[in-house]
N, C-alpha and C positions, 0 to 999 in steps of 0.2 A: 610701144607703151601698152598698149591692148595683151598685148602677149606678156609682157610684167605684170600686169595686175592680175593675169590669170597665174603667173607665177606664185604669188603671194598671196594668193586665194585659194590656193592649191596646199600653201605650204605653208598657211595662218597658224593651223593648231601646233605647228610642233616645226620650227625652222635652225638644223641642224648647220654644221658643218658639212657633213656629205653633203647633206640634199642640195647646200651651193654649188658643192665642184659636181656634183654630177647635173644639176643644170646649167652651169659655164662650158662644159664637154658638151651637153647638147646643143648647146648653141654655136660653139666654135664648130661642131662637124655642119651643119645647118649651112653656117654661113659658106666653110669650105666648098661643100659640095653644089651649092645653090646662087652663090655670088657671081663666079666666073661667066655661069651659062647667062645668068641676067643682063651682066655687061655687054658680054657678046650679043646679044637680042637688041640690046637698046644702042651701042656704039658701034660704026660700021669702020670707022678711021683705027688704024693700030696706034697711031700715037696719041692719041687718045686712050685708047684705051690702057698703054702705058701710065699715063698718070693718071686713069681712074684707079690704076690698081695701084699706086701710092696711095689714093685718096681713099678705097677702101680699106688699107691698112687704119690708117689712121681712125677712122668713120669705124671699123670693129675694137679699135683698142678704146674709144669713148665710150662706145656703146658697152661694152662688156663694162668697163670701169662703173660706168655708173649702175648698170646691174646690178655687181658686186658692193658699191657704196649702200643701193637700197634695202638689199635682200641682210646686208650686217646691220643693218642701222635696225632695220624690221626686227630683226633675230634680238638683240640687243634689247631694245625695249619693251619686246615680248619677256623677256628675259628678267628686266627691273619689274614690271606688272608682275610676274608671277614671285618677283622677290618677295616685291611689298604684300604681295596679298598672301605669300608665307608667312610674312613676319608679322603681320594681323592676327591672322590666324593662328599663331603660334602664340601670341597675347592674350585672343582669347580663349587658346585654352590652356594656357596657366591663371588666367582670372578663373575658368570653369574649375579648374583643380582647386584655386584658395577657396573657391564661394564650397564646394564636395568638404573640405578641413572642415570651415565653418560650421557647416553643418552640421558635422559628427561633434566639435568641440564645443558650440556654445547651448547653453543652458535657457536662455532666453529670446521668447519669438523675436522681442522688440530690437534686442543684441543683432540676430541673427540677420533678419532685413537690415538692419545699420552697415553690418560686415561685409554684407554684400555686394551692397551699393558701395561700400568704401575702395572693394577688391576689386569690382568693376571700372572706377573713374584710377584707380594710381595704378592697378596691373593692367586694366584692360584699355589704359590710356585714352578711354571717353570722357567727353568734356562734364557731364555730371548722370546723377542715375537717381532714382527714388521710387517706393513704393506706394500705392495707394490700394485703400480697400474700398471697395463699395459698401455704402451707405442702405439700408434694405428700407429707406421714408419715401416720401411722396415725392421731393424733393430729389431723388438718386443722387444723391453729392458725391464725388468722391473726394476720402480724406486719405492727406499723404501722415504716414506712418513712422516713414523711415527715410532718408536720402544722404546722399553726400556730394560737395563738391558745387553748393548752392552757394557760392559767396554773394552774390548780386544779390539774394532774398528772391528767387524767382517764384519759390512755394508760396512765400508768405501770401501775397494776391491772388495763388492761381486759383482760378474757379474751372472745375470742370465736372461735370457730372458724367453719367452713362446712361441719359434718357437721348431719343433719338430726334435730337435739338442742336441749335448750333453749337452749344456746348458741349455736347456729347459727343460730337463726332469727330473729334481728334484722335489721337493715337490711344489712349489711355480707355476714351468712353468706347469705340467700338471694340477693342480688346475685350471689355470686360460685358459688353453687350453681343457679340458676335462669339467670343470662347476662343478669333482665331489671330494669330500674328496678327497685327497694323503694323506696315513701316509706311514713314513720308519720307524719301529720298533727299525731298527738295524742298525746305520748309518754306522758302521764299515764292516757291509756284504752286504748292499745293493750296487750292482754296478752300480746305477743313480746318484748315492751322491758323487762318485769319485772328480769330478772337487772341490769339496768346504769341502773334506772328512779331510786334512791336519789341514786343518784351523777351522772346527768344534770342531775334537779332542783336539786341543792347547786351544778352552776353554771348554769343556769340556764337549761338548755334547755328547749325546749318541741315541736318537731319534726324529724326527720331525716330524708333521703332519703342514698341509697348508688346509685350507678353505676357497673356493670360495665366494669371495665377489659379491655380483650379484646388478647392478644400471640398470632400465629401461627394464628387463628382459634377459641383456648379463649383463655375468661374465667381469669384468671390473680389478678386484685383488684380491687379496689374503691375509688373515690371517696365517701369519707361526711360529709358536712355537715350541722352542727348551726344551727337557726336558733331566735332567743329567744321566737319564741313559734308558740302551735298555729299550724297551718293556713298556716304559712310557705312551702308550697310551694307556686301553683296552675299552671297547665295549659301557661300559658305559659314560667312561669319555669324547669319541668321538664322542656319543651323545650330549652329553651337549654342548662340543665344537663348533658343527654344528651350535646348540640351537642361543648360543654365535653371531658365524659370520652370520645368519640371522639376529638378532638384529641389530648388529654391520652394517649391508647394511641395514636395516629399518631406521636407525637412522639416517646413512649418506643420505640417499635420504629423509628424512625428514630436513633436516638442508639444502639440495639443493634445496630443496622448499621453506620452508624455507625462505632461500638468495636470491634467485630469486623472491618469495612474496613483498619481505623489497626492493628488488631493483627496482620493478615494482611499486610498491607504492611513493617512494623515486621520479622517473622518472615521475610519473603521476600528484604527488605533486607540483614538479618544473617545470612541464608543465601548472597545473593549476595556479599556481604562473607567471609564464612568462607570458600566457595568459593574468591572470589578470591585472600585472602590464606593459601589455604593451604597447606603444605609439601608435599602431596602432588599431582600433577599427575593432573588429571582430563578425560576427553575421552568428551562423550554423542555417541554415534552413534544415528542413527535405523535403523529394521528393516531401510530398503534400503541400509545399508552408508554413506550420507552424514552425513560428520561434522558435526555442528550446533553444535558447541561446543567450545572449550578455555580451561582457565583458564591465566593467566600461571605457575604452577606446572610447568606441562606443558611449554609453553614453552620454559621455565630448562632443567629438566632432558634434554628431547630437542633443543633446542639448533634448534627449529624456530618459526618466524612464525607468527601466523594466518592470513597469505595462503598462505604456502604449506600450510596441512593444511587450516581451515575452508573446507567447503564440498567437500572431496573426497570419493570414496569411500573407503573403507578401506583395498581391494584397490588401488586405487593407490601406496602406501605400498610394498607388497611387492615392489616396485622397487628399492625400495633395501638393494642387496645386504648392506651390511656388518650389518643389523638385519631384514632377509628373518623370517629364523625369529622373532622378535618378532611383526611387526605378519601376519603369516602364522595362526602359532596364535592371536591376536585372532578374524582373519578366521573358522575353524574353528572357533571358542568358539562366534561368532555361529551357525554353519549350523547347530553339531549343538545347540545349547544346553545348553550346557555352561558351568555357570558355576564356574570354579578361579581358584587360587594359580598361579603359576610363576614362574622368575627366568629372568632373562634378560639377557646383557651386549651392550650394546649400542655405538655411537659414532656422536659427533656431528660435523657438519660437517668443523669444524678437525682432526678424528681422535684427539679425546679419549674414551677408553671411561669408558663410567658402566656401573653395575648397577642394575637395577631389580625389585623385585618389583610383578608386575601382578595386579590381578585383578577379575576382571568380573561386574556383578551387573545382573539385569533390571530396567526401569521398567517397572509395568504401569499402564493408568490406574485410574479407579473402577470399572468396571464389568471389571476383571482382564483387559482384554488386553493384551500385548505392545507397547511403541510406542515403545521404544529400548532401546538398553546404554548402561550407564556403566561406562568404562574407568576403574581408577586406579593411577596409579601413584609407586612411594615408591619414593624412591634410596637405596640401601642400600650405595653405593660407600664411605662412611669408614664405616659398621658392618660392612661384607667385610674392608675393611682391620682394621680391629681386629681382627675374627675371627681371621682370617689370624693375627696377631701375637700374640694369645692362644693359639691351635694352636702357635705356634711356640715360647711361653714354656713351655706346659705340656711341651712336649718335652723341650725343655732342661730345663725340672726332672728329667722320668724320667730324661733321659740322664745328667745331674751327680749323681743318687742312685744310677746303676749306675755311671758312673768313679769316684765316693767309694769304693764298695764293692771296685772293680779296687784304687783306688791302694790302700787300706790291707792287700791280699794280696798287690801288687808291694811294699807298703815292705817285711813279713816276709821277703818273697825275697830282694829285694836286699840287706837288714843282714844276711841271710848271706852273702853271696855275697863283699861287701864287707871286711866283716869277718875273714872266712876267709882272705879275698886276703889283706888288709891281715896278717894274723899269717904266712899262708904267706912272705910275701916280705920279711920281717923275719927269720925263720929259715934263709935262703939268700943264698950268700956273691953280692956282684956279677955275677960271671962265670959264674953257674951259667946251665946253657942253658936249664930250667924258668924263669927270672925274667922272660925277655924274657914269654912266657905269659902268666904270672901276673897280669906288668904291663897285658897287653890284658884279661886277663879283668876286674882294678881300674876300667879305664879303661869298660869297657863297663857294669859296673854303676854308676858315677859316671852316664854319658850315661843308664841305666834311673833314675837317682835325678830328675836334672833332667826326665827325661818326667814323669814320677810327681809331680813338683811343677809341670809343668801340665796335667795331670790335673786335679789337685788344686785348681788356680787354676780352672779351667772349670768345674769344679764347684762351685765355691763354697764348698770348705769348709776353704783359706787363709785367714786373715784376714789382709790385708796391713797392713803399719806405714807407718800414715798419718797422715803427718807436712805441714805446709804446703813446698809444692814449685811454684820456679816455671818449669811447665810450656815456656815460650820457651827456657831455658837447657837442658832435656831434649830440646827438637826440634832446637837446635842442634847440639848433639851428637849426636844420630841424622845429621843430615842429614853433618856431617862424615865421620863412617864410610861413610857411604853412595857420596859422591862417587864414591871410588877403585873402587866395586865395580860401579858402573853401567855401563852399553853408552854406547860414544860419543856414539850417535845419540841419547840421551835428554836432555832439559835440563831439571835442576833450577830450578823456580822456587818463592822462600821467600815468604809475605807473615807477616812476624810482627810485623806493628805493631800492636800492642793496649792497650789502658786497663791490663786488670788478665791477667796468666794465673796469677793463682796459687790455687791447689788445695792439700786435704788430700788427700793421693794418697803410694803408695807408689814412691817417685824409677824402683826398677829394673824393677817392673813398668809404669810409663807408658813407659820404656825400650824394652820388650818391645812395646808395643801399637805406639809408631809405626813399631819396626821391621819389624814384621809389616805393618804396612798398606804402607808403604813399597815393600817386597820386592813383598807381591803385585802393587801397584799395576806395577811396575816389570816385572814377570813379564808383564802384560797386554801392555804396550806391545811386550814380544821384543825380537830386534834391530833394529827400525825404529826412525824416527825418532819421535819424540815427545814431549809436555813433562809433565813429574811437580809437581802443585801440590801448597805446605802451606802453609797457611793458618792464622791463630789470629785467632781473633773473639769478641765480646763480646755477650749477647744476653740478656733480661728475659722469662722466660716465663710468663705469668701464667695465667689457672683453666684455660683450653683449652689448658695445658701435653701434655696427654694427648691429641690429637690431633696431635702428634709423635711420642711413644712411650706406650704406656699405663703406662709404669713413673716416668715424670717430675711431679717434683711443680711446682708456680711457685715461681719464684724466678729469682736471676742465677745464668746460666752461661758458661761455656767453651766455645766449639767449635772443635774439633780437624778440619779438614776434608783429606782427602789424594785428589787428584783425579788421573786418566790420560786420556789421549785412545786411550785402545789398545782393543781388540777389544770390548768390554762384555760385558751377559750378558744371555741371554734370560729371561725372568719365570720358567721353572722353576728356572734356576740358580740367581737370588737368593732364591727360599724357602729354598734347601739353602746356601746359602754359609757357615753357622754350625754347622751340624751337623759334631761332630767326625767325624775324616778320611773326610770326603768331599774330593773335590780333582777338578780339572780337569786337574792334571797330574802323575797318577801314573805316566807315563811319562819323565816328566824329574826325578821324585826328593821331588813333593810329597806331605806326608804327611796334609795334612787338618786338623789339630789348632789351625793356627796363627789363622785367623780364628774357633777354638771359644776358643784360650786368650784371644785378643782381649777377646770376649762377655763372657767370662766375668769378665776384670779390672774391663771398665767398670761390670758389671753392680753389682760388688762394692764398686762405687765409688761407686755410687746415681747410676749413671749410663747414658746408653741410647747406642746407636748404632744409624743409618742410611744406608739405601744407595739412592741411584739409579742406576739404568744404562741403558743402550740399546745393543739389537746394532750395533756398527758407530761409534757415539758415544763410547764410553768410560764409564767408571764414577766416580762418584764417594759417599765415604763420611766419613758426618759422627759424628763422636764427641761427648757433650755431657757436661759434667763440671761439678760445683755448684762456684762459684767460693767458694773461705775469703775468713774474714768480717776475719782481721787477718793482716799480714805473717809470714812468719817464715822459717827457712832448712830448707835439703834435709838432710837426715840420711841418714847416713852409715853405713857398718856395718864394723867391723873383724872383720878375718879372723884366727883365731887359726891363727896359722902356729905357733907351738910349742906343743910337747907336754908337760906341766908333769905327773908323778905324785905318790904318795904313798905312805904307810904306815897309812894309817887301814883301819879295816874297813867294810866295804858288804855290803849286802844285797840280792841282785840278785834281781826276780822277772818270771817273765816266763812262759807257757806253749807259746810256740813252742821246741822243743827246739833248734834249729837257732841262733837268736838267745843262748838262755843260753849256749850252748858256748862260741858267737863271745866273746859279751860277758865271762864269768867268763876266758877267757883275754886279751884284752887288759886286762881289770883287772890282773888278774894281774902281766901284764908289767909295765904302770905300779907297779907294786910295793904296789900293795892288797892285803888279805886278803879275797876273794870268799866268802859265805854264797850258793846258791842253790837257788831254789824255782818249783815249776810252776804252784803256784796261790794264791790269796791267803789259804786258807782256812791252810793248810799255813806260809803265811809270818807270817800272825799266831800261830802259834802256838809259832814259830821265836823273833820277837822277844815275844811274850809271856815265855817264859822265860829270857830273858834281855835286858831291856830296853839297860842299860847296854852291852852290849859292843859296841852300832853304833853308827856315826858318820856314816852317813848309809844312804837308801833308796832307789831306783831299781826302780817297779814300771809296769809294762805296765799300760796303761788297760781295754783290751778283754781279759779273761780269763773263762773259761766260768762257777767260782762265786761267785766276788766279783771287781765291778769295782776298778779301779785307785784309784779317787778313795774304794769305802766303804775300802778296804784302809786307805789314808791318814788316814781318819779315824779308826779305830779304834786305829792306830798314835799319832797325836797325842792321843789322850786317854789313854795309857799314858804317854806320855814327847812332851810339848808341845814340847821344844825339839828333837827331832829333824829334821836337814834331809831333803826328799824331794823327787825327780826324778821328775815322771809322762812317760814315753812313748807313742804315739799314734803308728797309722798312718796315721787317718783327718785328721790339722792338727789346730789349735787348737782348732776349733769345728765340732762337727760333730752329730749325733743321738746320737750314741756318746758324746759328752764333755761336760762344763759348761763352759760361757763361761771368759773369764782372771777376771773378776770371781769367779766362784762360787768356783773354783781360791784363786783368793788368798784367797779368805775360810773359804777351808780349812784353811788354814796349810799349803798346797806352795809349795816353796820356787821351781820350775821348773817349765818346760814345754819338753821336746825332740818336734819330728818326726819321726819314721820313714823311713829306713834313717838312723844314726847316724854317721857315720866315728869312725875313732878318735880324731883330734885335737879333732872336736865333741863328742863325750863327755867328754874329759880335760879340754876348756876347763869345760866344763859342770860337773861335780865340783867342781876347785878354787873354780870361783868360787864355790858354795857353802858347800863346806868352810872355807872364808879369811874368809869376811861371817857366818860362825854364831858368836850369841851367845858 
C-alpha cells in the first residue's frame, strides 16, 4: 500500500498508459526476483513451500489487479478533471471573446456592462453577474449599473458599500477598495459573505469572485459573478476573468472617450454654426495683428470678402480712409490691451454708412497666455435710427405741451383783443378815421387766431373732425391753386392713380398738409428749373410696420408722397425740419411752423411722415395715412355768416377780466341780459339762488377754484335741463379738459375754442337756446 501511494504520488501530474505497464514490469520483476528467496527464508518444509508458491501466484495476480484497477481509475478521473476544467475554460473564453465583440460593437456604457454580464451568465454558464460602481459620498455605497440573470430580485435589497465595514468586505467592497481580485470559494464558510450569505443561498449560490474595474488609473467598480456551486473558481478560470474585467474597463474608458469625442465635436459644431449664423460680425485676430478669421456676419455688415481681409494684418485696414478711426482704435486696443465698448460709423464700398458698436475681448489658452483677440461687431444702424426718431418724438411731445400752454394764453389775449375790436368798430360811424385801425387791429387778431389754431394742431391738442375723405379730390385741388402761383420753370407732375385714397381725415387740414409740403417742396427748387411730384399709393404694412416709423401700427395705408429735384438737405437739417419755426428761409419770410403744423396733423391722424434727401439731389417726403375701411363723403362746414340775438338771460363766467368785459358787452348788444362772475365758486352760488332765472350758461374751462366742467356739474344737478357752453383755450382735448365723450356725459350742451368772435358765439347760443327741451 505504501509503495502504491508512492506510485501515484509519483505519477499524480501526468498518469499515462506507459507509465502503467512500465510500473506492472516493475513490479512483476521485483516480485520474480525477490519472492522465491523470501519463501525460502521463512518456509523450511518443501511442501509447503509448494503451496506457498500457489499461494503466491494467486497473492501476485490480486495484488497486480488491484494495482492496475487503482492506477486506471486515478488516470481516468485525473482525465474527467482535466476534461471539465477544459470545458470551463473553453466557456470562458468564448464568454471572453463575446464580452471583446461587445466591446468593439456597442455604442453605450450602460449597453455594454448589460452585454456583458448577459455573455457571462448564458456563455459563460455562471449562475448571475452584475456591475457596480463606486459611489465617491460619505456613504461609499456601491450602486449596481448593469446585471443579468437576477430573477430572485437579489440587487434590488443588496446593500453593499466599499468602506472597510462589514459591509464593505465582501467580494465587490474589497475589490474596489484593495484594486485586487476577491474571490470566496465557499460562500457558506466564508465569514465576510455573512450580511448577504441568506439571500445568496435562496438562489443558489455557492461562490463569488468580484474584479476590479479600474477608469483613469483608480479602481472605480467591480465585475461580480456568482457561480452555483463552491469552488467555482480555479486558477485558470480567474485568469481569464481578470483577462475579461480589463477589457471590460478598456472598453468603458473607450466609449467615455468616446462620448466625450462626439460631445466635443457636437459643441464645436454648434459653436461654428452659432458663429456662423450669427447677427453679430465677428473677426479673431492673432497677437501679431494677422486676421485669422471672419464669419459671414462680418462680411454683411463691413461690406468686405474674406479675400480681401482674411489673412491681413489689421493695420492694413487703416487704409482705408473713410473707416481709418475704426480699424485704427482696434489696432490700439490690441497694443495697449485694452479691452472696450465704442461706436463707430463707418462705410462701405458702395458708400453706404452703417453704425456699429465694436468691442474686444482676449483669448487666452489653458495655461492663461494671450494668443488672439476677438473683434465683434453689432450694427446698430436701424436701432440709431430709432433712437434718433425716439429723441425726435420725445421733443415734439415737450415742445406740443409748451405750445398747448402758449396757445391757451394767446387764445385769452386775442378774445380780447378781438372782441374789443369787434364792439369798438360796431360803435363808430363808417367814415370815422379810427375804424380804418381798428379794422387792422381785427384783422391781425383773426391772423393771431389762425396761428394759435396751428399751434394748437402741432400740438396735438385739436382734435380734428374726421370724417371719410377722399384724399385724390383734396390733392387736386391743392394742385389746382398751386399752378397759378408756381415759377415757370417748375413742372408739375401728378401721379394719382390709386385703388383706394380714401381716409377718415379732416378735408381742411389734409388741405393744409399738402399745401405745406407743396410750398416748401417748391421753395427748394427757387426759380430754376425743376419738376415737383405727387404721388398717391397704396401699400400693406405688416408687424415690421415700425421700422418705417415707430408710431405705425400694420395695416393698409395711403401714401401721400411730394418729391423736388431742388437743393436737398444735409443730415443735420433733416433732424430739425419738424421742430417748429426753425426754417432755412428766415430771410425770405419763412416762419418755421409750417412742416411742425405738418407733423402735427398726420401725427393726429395716427399717422407718420418721412423724409429722404441728399445735398444736391433733392428731397423727397412721404406722408402715410391708415386707409377707411367703408366709403363715404367729405364733410363740410357751414359758416355762420349771420348774427342771430336774443332776449333770454345767460350767465357768463370766466376769470380772465379782459374776456368777461368783451363778452358781457357783446351779449349785451345781441340783446341778452348778461349775469357775470370770476370764478365758479361765486357763480354757483349766483345760480344757486336763483336757479330759474337763466336760460343758459357759458363758463370757462380752466378757472383757479373750480374747473369749468365741476362748475357744470353741480349746476346740472340743481336744474338738469339747463343748457351750457364750456369754453377752452387749450381745444377740445387736452390735459386741462375731459374728452367730447366725458363732456357729453355730462350734460354740456357745447364745446367752443378759444378766442370766440362774435358771430361764433351768437351762432353758438342760438343754436342751443332753439334745440333746449
Amino acid at each position: 500500500m505504501k509503495f502504491k501511494l508512492i506510485a501515484l504520488k509519483c505519477f499524480k501530474p501526468s498518469i499515462t498508459p506507459l507509465k502503467i505497464a512500465l510500473i506492472y514490469a516493475a513490479v512483476g520483476i521485483l516480485w520474480m526476483l525477490f519472492s522465491d528467496k523470501l519463501l525460502a527464508m521463512w518456509v523450511l518444509k518443501p511442501d509447503s513451500l509448494l503451496h506457498l508458491e500457489t499461494l503466491k501466484g494467486w497473492f501476485y495476480v490480486l495484488v497486480t489487479a488491484w494495482m492496475l484497477y487503482a492506477l486506471t481509475h486515478r488516470s481516468v478521473t485525473l482525465l474527467e478533471r482535466s476534461e471539465q476544467s477544459l470545458r470551463k475554460a473553453n466557456q470562458t473564453l468564448r464568454a471572453l471573446s463575446a464580452c471583446n465583440r461587445a466591446i468593439i460593437e456597442t455604442e453605450a456604457e450602460s449597453d455594454l456592462m448589460r452585454d456583458v454580464c448577459r455573455v457571462i451568465v448564458e456563455i459563460g454558464s455562471y449562475r448571475m453577474a452584475w456591475v457596480g460602481m463606486a459611489q465617491d459620498t460619505a456613504e461609499r455605497r456601491v450602486h449596481p449599473l448593469a446585471s443579468w440573470g437576477d430573477e430572485g430580485g437579489h440587487l434590488e435589497s443588496l446593500d453593499v458599500t466599499w468602506n472597510d465595514t462589514a459591509k464593505g468586505r465582501g467580494p465587490v467592497g474589497t475589490a474596489i477598495r484593495s484594486g485586487a481580485t476577491c474571490v470566496f470559494q465557499n460562500i457558506v464558510t466564508n465569514p465576510h459573505f455573512a450580511p448577504w450569505r441568506r439571500q445568496a443561498l435562496d438562489q443558489g449560490y455557492g461562490a463569488a469572485i468580484a474584479l476590479p474595474l479600474t477608469f483613469d488609473e483608480k479602481t472605480s467598480g467591480a465585475l461580480c459573478i456568482y457561480a452555483a456551486e463552491p469552488n467555482g473558481f480555479d486558477a485558470e478560470e480567474t485568469n481569464l476573468l481578470e483577462e475579461l474585467a480589463t477589457n471590460l474597463s478598456y472598453g468603458i474608458t473607450i466609449l467615455r472617450l468616446r462620448t466625450e469625442r462626439n460631445r466635443m465635436h457636437k459643441e464645436r459644431t454648434q459653436l461654428a454654426t452659432m458663429v456662423e449664423q450669427a447677427e453679430e460680425g465677428m473677426l479673431l485676430v492673432n497677437i501679431d495683428g494677422t486676421i485669422q478669421y471672419t464669419n459671414p456676419a462680418f462680411e454683411r455688415i463691413c461690406g468686405l470678402s474674406k479675400p480681401d481681409i482674411q489673412g491681413q494684418n489689421i493695420l492694413a485696414l487703416t487704409c482705408d480712409e473713410p473707416n481709418q478711426a475704426c480699424w485704427q482704435a482696434i489696432a490700439d486696443a490690441f497694443d495697449a490691451d485694452k479691452l472696450k465698448i465704442r461706436r463707430f460709423t463707418n462705410c462701405k464700398k458702395d458708400g453706404t454708412t452703417y453704425q456699429v458698436d465694436v468691442s474686444i475681448s482676449a483669448v487666452h489658452d489653458s495655461a492663461g497666455a494671450l494668443i488672439s483677440h476677438m473683434v465683434v461687431m453689432r450694427d446698430i444702424t436701424h436701432e440709431a435710427q430709432l433712437e434718433k426718431q425716439l429723441q425726435q418724438a420725445q421733443k415734439m411731445e415737450v415742445i406740443g405741451a409748451f405750445s398747448g400752454g402758449i396757445a391757451h394764453d394767446f387764445n385769452n389775449i386775442l378774445g380780447a383783443i378781438i372782441n374789443c375790436s369787434e364792439l369798438a368798430l360796431e360803435n363808430l360811424p363808417v367814415d370815422h378815421p379810427v375804424r380804418e385801425d381798428l379794422e387792422h387791429v381785427l384783422k391781425a387778431g383773426l391772423r393771431g387766431k389762425h396761428l394759435v389754431q396751428q399751434i394748437r394742431t402741432f400740438s396735438r391738442r385739436e382734435t380734428p373732425q374726421r370724417l371719410p375723405v377722399e384724399i385724390d379730390l383734396v390733392v387736386k385741388e391743392c394742385l389746382s391753386l398751386l399752378r397759378a402761383s408756381l415759377p415757370a420753370g417748375i413742372e408739375l407732375r401728378p401721379n394719382l392713380a390709386v385703388e383706394s385714397s380714401l381716409v377718415l381725415a379732416d378735408a381742411t387740414q389734409m388741405h393744409q398738409v399738402l399745401m405745406n409740403l407743396c410750398v416748401n417742396a417748391a421753395h427748394a427748387m427757387g426759380d430754376s428749373e425743376g419738376v415737383l411730384h405727387v404721388s398717391l399709393g397704396n401699400v400693406m404694412l405688416g408687424v415690421n410696420a415700425t421700422t418705417i416709423h415707430p408710431d405705425l401700427q400694420p395695416g393698409p395705408y395711403l401714401t401721400v408722397t411730394v418729391g423736388d429735384n431742388g437743393c436737398g438737405m444735409q443730415a443735420a437739417v433733416m433732424e430739425r425740419i419738424f421742430d417748429p419755426f426753425f426754417t432755412t428761409r428766415s430771410k425770405k419770410g419763412g416762419t418755421g411752423l409750417g412742416l411742425s403744423v405738418v407733423h402735427g396733423i398726420v401725427k393726429s391722424h395716427d399717422g407718420a411722415i418721412t423724409v429722404e434727401s441728399e445735398p444736391g439731389k433733392g428731397s423727397t417726403l412721404n406722408v402715410f395715412l391708415p386707409l377707411a375701411d367703408s366709403p363715404g363723403r367729405m364733410a363740410t362746414r357751414a359758416a355762420a355768416d349771420r348774427v342771430t340775438g336774443g332776449s333770454e338771460r345767460i350767465l357768463l363766467v370766466d376769470d380772465e377780466e379782459d374776456l368777461t368785459y368783451a363778452g358781457q358787452k357783446i351779449l349785451q348788444r345781441l340783446g341778452y341780459t348778461v349775469i357775470t362772475s370770476s370764478d365758479g365758486l361765486e357763480a354757483l352760488a349766483t345760480f344757486r339762488a336763483a336757479p330759474r332765472q337763466f336760460d343758459l350758461v357759458i363758463t370757462d374751462q380752466t378757472m383757479p377754484q373750480m374747473k369749468g366742467t365741476d362748475l357744470a356739474r353741480e349746476i346740472l344737478r340743481i336744474r338738469p335741463d339747463i343748457p351750457i357752453i364750456l369754453c377752452s383755450g387749450y381745444g377740445s382735448v387736452s390735459n386741462h379738459v375731459v374728452t367730447p365723450k366725458d363732456v357729453k356725459s355730462l350734460g354740456i350742451r357745447a364745446f367752443v375754442a378759444k378766442p370766440v368772435t362774435r358771430a361764433e358765439m351768437a351762432a353758438a347760443i342760438r343754436r342751443e337756446l332753439d334745440t333746449a327741451p
